[in-house]
N, C-alpha and C positions, 0 to 999 in steps of 0.2 A: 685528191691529187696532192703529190707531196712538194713537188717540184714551185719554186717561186715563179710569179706573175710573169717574171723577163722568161724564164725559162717555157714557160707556157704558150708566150708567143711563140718563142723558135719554133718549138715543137708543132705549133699547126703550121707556123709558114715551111715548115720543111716537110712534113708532111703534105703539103699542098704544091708543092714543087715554086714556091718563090723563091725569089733571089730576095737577098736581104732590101740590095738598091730599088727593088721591083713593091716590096711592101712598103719601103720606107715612103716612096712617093704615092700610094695610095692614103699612107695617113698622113699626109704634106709634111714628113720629117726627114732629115737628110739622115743616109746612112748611117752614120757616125753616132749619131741619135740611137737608133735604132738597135744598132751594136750595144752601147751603151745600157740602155733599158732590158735588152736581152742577155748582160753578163751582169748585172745587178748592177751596176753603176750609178744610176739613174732612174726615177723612178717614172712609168707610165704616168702621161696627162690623162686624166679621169674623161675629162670631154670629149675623148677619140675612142673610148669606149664604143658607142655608137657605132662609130665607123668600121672600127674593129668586128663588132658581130655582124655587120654586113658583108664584110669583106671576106668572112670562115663562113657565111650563113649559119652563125651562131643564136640563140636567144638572148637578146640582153641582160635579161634575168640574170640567166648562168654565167654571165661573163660577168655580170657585175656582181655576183657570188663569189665569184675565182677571185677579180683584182680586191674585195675588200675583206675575206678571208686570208690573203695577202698581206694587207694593208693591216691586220690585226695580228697576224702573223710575228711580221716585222718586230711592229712597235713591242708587243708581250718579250720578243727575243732581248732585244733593244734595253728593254726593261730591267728586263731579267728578271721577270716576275713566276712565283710560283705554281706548278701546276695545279693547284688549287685557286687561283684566282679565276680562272676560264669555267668552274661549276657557279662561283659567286655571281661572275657576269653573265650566265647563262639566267640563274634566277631574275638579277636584277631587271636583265632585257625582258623576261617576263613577265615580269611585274608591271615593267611600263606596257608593255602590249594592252595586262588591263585598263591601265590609265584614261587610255585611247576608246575604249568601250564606253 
């Protein structure tokens, strides 16, 4: 998916026929919020996650693959780091994977 985290929400609740106000009070956040998080303004709270793949009958997994793909996203933009940094950290993460063995 190319599209950022906010934009991803839209995309299922408008797919899903909600009104913004209608999702906003499913994850107890006032509209304005919500807007917010969905124009980039503001970033998704991590703990409604949950809520969030219940509410699309999403897997958590994938949802929590979207917002921290996202989340890595961001910051490497943020950065401005080269695209050669994202093979570095692909190894490093594998590395630690052995660690964990």
């Amino acid at each position: 998916m190319k599209e950022t985290f906010g934009e991803y929400i839209k995309l299922l609740r408008t797919k899903n026929g909600l009104t913004l106000t209608k999702l906003a009070a499913q994850l107890d956040l006032d509209a304005a919020n919500l807007s917010k998080i969905e124009n980039g303004k503001r970033d998704f709270d991590e703990k409604r996650l949950s809520k969030l793949a219940a509410i699309f009958e999403l897997s958590a997994q994938e949802l929590q693959d979207e917002y921290v793909s996202d989340r890595l996203a961001k910051h490497i933009y943020e950065m401005d780091c080269s695209s050669e940094l994202l093979k570095v950290a692909e190894e490093k993460a594998a590395y630690r994977r052995t660690l964990k063995k």
